[in-house]
TORDREN-349410 format. One record per residue (C-alpha): residue number from 1; residue in three letters; x, y, z. Coordinates in Angstrom, 1 decimal. Layout:
+-----+-----+--------+--------+--------+
|   k |   r |   east |  north |     up |
+-----+-----+--------+--------+--------+
| NUM | Ala |      X |      Y |      Z |
...
+-----+-----+--------+--------+--------+
***
This chain:
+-----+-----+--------+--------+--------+
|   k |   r |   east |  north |     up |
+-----+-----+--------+--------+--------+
|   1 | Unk |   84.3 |  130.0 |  127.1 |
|   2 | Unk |   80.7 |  130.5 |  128.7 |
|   3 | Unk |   79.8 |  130.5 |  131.9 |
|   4 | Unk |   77.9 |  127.8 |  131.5 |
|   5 | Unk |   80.3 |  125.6 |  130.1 |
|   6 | Unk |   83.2 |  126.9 |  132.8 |
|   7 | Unk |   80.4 |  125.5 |  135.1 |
|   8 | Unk |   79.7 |  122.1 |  133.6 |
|   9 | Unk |   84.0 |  121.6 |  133.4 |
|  10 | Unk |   84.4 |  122.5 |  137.1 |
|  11 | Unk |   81.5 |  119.9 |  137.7 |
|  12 | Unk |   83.4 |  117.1 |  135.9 |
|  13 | Unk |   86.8 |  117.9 |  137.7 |
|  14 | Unk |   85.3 |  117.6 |  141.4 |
|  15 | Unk |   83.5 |  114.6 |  139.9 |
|  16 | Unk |   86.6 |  112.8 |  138.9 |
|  17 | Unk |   88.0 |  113.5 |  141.8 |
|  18 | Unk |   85.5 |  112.1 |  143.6 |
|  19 | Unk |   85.2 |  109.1 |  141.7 |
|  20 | Unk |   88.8 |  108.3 |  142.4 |
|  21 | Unk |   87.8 |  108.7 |  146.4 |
|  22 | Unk |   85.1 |  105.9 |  145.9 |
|  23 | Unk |   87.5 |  103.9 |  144.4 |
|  24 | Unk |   90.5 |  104.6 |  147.5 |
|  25 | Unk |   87.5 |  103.6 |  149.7 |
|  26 | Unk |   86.7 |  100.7 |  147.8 |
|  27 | Unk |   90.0 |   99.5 |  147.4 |
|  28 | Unk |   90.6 |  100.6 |  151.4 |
|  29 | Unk |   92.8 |   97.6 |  152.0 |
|  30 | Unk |   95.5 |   98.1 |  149.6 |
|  31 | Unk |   96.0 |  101.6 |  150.6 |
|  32 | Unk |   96.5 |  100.6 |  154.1 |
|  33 | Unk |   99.4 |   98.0 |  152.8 |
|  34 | Unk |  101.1 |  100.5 |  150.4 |
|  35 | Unk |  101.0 |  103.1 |  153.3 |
|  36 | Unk |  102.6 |  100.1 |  155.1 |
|  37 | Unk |  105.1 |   99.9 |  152.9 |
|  38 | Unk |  106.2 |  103.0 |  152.1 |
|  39 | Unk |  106.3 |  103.1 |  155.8 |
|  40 | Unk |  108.5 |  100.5 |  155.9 |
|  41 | Unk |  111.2 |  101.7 |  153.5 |
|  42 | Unk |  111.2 |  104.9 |  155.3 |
|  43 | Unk |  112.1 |  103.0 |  158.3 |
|  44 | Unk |  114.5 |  100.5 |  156.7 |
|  45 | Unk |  116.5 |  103.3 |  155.4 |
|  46 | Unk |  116.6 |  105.5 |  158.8 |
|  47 | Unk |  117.8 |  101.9 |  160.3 |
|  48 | Unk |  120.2 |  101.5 |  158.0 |
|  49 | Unk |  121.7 |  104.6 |  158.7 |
|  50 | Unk |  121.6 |  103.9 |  162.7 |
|  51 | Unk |  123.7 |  100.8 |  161.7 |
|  52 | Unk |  126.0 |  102.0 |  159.3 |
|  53 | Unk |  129.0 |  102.4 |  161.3 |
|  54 | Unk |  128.4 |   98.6 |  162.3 |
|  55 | Unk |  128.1 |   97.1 |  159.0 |
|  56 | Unk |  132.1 |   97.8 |  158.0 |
|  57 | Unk |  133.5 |   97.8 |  161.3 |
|  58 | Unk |  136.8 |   95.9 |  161.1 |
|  59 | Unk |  140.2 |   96.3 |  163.3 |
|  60 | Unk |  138.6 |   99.3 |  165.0 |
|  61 | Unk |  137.6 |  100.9 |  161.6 |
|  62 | Unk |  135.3 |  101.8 |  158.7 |
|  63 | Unk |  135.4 |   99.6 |  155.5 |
|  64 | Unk |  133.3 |  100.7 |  153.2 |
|  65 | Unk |  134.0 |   97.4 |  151.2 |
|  66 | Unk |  132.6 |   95.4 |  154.4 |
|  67 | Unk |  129.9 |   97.3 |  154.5 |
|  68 | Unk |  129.0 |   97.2 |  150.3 |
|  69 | Unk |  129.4 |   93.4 |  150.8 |
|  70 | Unk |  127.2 |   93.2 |  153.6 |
|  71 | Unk |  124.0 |   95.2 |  152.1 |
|  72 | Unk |  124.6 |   93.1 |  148.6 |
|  73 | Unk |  125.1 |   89.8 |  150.6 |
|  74 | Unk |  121.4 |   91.1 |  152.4 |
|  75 | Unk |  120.0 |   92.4 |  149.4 |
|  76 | Unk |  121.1 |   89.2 |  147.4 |
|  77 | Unk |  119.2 |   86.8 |  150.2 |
|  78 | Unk |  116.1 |   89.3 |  150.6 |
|  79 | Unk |  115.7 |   88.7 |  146.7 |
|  80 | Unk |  115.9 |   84.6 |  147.1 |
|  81 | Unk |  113.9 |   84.3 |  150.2 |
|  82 | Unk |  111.3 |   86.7 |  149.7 |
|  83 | Unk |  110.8 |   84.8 |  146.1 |
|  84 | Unk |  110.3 |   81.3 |  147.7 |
|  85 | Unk |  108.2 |   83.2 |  150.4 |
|  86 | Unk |  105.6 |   84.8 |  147.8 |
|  87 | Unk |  105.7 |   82.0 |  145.2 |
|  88 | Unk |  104.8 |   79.6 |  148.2 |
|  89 | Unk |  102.4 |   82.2 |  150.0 |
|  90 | Unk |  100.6 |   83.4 |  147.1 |
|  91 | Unk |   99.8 |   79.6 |  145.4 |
|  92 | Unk |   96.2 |   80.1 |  146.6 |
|  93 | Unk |   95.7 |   83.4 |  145.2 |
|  94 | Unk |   96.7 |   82.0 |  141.5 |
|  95 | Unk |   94.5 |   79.2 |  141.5 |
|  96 | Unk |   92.0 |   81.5 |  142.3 |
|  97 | Unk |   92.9 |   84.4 |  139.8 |
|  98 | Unk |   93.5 |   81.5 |  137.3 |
|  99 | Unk |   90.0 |   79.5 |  138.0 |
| 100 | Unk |   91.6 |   76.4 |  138.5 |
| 101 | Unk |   91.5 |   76.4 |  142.5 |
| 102 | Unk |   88.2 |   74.3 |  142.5 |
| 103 | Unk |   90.3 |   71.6 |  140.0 |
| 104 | Unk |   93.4 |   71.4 |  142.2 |
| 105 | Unk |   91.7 |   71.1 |  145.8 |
| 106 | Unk |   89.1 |   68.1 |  144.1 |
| 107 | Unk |   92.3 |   66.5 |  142.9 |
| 108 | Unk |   93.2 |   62.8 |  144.2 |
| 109 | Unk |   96.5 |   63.8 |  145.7 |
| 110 | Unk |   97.2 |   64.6 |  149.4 |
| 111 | Unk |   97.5 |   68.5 |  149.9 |
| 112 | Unk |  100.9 |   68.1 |  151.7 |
| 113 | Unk |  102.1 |   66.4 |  147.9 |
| 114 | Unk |  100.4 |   69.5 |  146.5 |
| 115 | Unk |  101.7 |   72.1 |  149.3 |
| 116 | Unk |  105.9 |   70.6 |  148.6 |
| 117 | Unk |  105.4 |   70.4 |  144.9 |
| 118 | Unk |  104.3 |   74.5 |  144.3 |
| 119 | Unk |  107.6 |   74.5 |  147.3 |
| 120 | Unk |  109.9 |   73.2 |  145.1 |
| 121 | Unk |  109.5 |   75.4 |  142.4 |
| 122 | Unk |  109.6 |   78.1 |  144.3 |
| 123 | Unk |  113.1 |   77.1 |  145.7 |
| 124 | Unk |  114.3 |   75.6 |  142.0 |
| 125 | Unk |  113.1 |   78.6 |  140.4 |
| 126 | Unk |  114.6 |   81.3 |  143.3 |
| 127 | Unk |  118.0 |   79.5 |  143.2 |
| 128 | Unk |  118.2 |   80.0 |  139.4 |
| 129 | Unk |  116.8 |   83.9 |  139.5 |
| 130 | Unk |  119.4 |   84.7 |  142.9 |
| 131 | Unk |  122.5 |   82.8 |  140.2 |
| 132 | Unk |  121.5 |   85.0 |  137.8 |
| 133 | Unk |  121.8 |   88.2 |  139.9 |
| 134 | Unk |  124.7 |   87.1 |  141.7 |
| 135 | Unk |  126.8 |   86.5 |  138.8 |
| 136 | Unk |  126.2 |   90.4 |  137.5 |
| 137 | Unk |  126.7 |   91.8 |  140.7 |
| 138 | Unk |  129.7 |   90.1 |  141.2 |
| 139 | Unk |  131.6 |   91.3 |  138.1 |
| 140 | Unk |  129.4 |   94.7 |  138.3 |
| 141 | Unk |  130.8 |   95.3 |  141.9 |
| 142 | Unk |  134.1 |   92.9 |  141.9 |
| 143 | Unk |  133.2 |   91.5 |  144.6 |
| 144 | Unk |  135.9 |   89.9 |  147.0 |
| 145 | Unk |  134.7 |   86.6 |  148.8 |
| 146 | Unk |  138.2 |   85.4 |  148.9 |
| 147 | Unk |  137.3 |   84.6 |  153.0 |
| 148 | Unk |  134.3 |   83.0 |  152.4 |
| 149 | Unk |  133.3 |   79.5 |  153.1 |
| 150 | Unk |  131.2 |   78.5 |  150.6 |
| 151 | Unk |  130.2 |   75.0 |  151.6 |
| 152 | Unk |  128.8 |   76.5 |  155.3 |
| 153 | Unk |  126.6 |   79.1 |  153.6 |
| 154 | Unk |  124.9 |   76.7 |  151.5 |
| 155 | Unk |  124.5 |   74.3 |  154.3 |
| 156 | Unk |  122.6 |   77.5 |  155.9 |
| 157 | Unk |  121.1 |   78.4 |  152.8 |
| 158 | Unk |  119.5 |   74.6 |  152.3 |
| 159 | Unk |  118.6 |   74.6 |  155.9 |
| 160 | Unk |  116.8 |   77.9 |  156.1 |
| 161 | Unk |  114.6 |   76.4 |  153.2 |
| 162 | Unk |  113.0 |   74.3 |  155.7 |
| 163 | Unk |  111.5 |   76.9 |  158.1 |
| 164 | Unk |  110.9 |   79.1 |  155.2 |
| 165 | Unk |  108.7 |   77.0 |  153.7 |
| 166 | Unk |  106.1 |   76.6 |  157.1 |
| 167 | Unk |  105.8 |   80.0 |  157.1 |
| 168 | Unk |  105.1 |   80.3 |  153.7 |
| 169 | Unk |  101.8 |   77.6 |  154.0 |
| 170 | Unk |  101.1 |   79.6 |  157.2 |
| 171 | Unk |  100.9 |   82.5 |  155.0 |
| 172 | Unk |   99.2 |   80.8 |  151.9 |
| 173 | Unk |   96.0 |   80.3 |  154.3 |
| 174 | Unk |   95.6 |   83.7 |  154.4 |
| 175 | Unk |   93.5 |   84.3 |  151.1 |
| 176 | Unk |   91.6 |   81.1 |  152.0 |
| 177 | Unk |   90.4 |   82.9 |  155.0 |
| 178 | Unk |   89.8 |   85.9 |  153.6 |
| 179 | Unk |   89.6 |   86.3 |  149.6 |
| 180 | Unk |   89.0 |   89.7 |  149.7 |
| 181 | Unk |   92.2 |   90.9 |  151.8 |
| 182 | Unk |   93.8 |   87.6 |  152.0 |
| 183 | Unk |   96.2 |   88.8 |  149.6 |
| 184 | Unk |   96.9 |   92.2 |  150.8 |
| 185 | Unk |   97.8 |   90.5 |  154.4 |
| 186 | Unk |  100.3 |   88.6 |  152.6 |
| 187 | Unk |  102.0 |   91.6 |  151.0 |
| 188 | Unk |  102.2 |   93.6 |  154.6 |
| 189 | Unk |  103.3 |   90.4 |  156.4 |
| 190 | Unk |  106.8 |   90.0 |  153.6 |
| 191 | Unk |  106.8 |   93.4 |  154.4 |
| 192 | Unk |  107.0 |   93.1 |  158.5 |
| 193 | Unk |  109.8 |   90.6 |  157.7 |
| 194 | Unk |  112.2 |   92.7 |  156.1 |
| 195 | Unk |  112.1 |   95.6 |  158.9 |
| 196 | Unk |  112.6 |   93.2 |  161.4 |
| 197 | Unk |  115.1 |   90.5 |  160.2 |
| 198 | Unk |  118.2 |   92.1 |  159.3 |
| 199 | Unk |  118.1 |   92.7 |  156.3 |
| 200 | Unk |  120.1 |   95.7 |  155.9 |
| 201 | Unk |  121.2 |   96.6 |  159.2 |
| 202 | Unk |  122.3 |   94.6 |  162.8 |
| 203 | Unk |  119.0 |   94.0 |  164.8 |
| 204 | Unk |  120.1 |   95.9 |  167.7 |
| 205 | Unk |  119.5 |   99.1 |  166.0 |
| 206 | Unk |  115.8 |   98.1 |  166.4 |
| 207 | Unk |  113.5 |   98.9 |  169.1 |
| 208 | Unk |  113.3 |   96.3 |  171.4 |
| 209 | Unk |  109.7 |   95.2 |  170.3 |
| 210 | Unk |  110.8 |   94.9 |  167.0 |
| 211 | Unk |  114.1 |   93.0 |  168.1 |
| 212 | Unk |  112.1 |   90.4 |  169.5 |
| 213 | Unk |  109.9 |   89.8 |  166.3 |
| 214 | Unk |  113.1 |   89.4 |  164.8 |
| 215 | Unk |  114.2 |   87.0 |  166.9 |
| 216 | Unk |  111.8 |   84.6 |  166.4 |
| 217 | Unk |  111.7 |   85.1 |  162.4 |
| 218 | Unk |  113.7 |   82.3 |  160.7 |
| 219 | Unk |  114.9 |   84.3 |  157.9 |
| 220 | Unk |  117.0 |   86.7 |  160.7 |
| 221 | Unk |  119.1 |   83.4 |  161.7 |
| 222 | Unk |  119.4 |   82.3 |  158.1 |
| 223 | Unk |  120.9 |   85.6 |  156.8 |
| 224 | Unk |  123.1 |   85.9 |  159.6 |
| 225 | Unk |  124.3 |   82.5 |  159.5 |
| 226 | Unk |  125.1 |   83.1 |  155.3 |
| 227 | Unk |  126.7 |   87.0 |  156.1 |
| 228 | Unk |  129.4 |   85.1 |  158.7 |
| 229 | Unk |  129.9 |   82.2 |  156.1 |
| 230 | Unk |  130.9 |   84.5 |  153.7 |
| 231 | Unk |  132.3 |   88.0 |  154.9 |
| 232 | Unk |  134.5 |   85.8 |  157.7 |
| 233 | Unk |  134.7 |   82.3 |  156.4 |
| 234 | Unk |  132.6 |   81.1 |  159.1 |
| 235 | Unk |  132.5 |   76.9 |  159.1 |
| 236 | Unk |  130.2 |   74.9 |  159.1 |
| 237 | Unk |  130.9 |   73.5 |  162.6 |
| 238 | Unk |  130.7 |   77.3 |  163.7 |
| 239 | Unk |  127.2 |   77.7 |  162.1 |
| 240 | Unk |  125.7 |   74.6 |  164.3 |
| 241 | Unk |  123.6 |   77.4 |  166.2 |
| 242 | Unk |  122.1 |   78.9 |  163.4 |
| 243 | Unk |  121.8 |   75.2 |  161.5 |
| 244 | Unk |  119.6 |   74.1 |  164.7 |
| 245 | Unk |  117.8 |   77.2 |  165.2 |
| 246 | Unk |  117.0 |   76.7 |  161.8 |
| 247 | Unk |  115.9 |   73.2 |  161.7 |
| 248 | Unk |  114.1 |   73.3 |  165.2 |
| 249 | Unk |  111.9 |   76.4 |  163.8 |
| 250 | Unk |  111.2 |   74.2 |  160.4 |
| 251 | Unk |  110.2 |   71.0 |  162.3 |
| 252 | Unk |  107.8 |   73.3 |  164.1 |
| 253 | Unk |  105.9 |   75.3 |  161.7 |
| 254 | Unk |  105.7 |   72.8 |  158.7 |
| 255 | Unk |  103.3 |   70.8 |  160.3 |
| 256 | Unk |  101.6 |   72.7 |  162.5 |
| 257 | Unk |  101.3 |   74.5 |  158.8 |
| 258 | Unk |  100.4 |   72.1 |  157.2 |
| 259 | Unk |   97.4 |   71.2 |  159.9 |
| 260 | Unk |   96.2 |   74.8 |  159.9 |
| 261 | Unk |   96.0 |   74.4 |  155.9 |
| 262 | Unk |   93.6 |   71.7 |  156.1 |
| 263 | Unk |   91.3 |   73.2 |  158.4 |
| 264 | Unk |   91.3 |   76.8 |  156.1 |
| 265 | Unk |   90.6 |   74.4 |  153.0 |
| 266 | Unk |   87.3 |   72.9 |  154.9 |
| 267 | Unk |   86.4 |   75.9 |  156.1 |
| 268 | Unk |   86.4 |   77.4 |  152.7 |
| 269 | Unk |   84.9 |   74.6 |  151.0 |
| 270 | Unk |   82.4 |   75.3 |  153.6 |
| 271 | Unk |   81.4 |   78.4 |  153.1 |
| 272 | Unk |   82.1 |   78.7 |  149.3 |
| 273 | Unk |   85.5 |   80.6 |  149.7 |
| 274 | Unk |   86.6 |   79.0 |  146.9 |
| 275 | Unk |   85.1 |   80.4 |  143.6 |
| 276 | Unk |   87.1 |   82.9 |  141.7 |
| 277 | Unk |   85.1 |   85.9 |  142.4 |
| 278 | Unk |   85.9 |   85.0 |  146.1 |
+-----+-----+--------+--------+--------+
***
C-alpha cells in the first residue's frame, strides 16, 4: 500500500471518529441519562450488597429463600409499576412521535377523560404483563407463598395505583415542556426511583439524603406494604399505614397533576411545542 493511500485511510479513521464525537455532542442529553443509569445499576447492586444480610434475616439467621423471595417479590413490582409509570409518563411523547398529538389535544373531550383513559391501559395492560411473569417465575423458582395474604397485597397493589398515576401526569408534562429532552428527563427520573425506593434492598442502607427521597416516593410504601403481605402474611388491617400513606399521597398529586398538565398544554400550544419535529 502507498504512502499516499496509508495517508488518505488514516484520514478517514480520525474522521469517523470524529463524526461519532459530533454526534455524542449532539445527542449530549442521552449520554448524560445512560451515564445516569449505568450509574445507577452500579449503585443498586453495591446497595444490594450492603443489605444482603437484611433481606433473609429470620429467627436470628440467613435464609437464602427469604431473601430470593424478597428480590423476585421487588423485581416482580419494579416490572408492574415502572410499566404503568412509562406507559402513563411517556403518552405525550407517542402522540408526538406518532403525529397525532395535534388531533388528540383539539379533541372535544376533557384532558382529565383523556389523561385516565391512556391510565387505564397502562394499569390493564401492566397487570396482564406482571401475571404473565409471575406465573413463570413461580414454577421456574417454586416459589413458597404459603404465608402470604393475598387479599392485603392487592388491596396495596390497587391502592398504590392511585398515587402512581399523579406522578406519572407529573411526569408526562415533561416532554410538553421541553420536546427536545423532555423525554430523556423521563427516563433519569424512573431511574432516580428505583435507587431510592426499595427496590432491592431496605432503605436504611441508603445515605440519608437518599432515605429521604425515598420516603416521600409512593412506590417505597407500596412495595413495602406488598413484601409484608406476602413474605409474613401481613392483613389488611395491619397494612392501614401504608393504605393511607398511599391514598393521602394519590389525593395529592392527581390533581395538583392534573392542574400542572393544563397549564404545560397552554403553554405549548403557545409556543408551538406541539408539532412533531418539536
Amino acid at each position: 500500500m502507498s504512502l499516499g493511500i496509508q495517508h488518505a485511510e488514516l484520514n478517514a479513521l480520525f474522521g469517523f471518529a470524529e463524526r461519532q464525537l459530533h454526534v455524542v455532542k449532539r445527542y449530549w442529553v442521552w449520554e448524560v441519562v445512560w451515564l445516569f443509569y449505568s450509574l445507577v445499576s452500579v449503585l443498586s447492586i453495591g446497595f444490594l450488597a450492603s443489605g444482603l444480610g437484611s433481606l433473609g434475616a429470620a429467627n436470628g439467621s440467613f435464609d437464602l429463600r427469604r431473601a430470593q423471595l424478597y428480590l423476585l417479590v421487588g423485581a416482580l413490582l419494579w416490572g408492574y409499576l415502572s410499566l404503568v409509570f412509562m406507559e402513563a409518563a411517556y403518552a405525550i411523547a407517542w402522540e408526538r412521535w406518532e403525529g397525532t398529538i395535534e388531533y388528540t389535544f383539539m379533541a372535544p373531550v376533557r384532558r382529565v377523560t383523556h389523561l385516565m383513559g391512556i391510565c387505564l391501559f397502562a394499569i390493564v395492560y401492566g397487570l396482564a404483563r406482571t401475571l404473565v411473569v409471575f406465573a413463570v417465575a413461580t414454577v421456574m423458582f417454586n416459589l413458597d407463598f404459603s404465608r402470604a395474604d393475598f387479599a392485603a397485597a392487592l388491596a396495596v397493589l390497587a391502592v398504590s395505583t392511585v398515587p402512581l398515576i399523579g406522578l406519572s401526569i407529573f411526569t408526562s408534562v415533561l416532554p410538553l415542556l421541553s420536546p427536545q429532552k423532555g423525554e430523556q428527563m423521563s427516563i433519569a427520573l424512573q431511574g432516580f426511583l428505583l435507587l431510592v425506593s426499595g427496590v432491592y434492598y431496605p432503605l436504611t442502607v441508603l445515605p440519608m439524603p437518599m432515605q429521604v427521597a425515598g420516603a416521600a416516593s409512593p412506590l417505597t410504601y407500596a412495595l413495602a406494604g406488598i413484601r409484608d403481605s406476602l413474605l409474613d402474611g401481613a392483613s389488611i388491617r395491619q397494612e392501614l399505614p401504608n393504605l393511607g400513606i398511599l391514598l393521602v399521597m394519590g389525593a395529592v398529586m392527581i390533581p395538583a397533576a392534573v392542574l400542572v398538565f393544563g397549564w404545560a398544554e397552554k403553554r405549548a400550544k403557545r409556543l408551538g411545542l406541539l408539532k412533531r419535529s418539536g
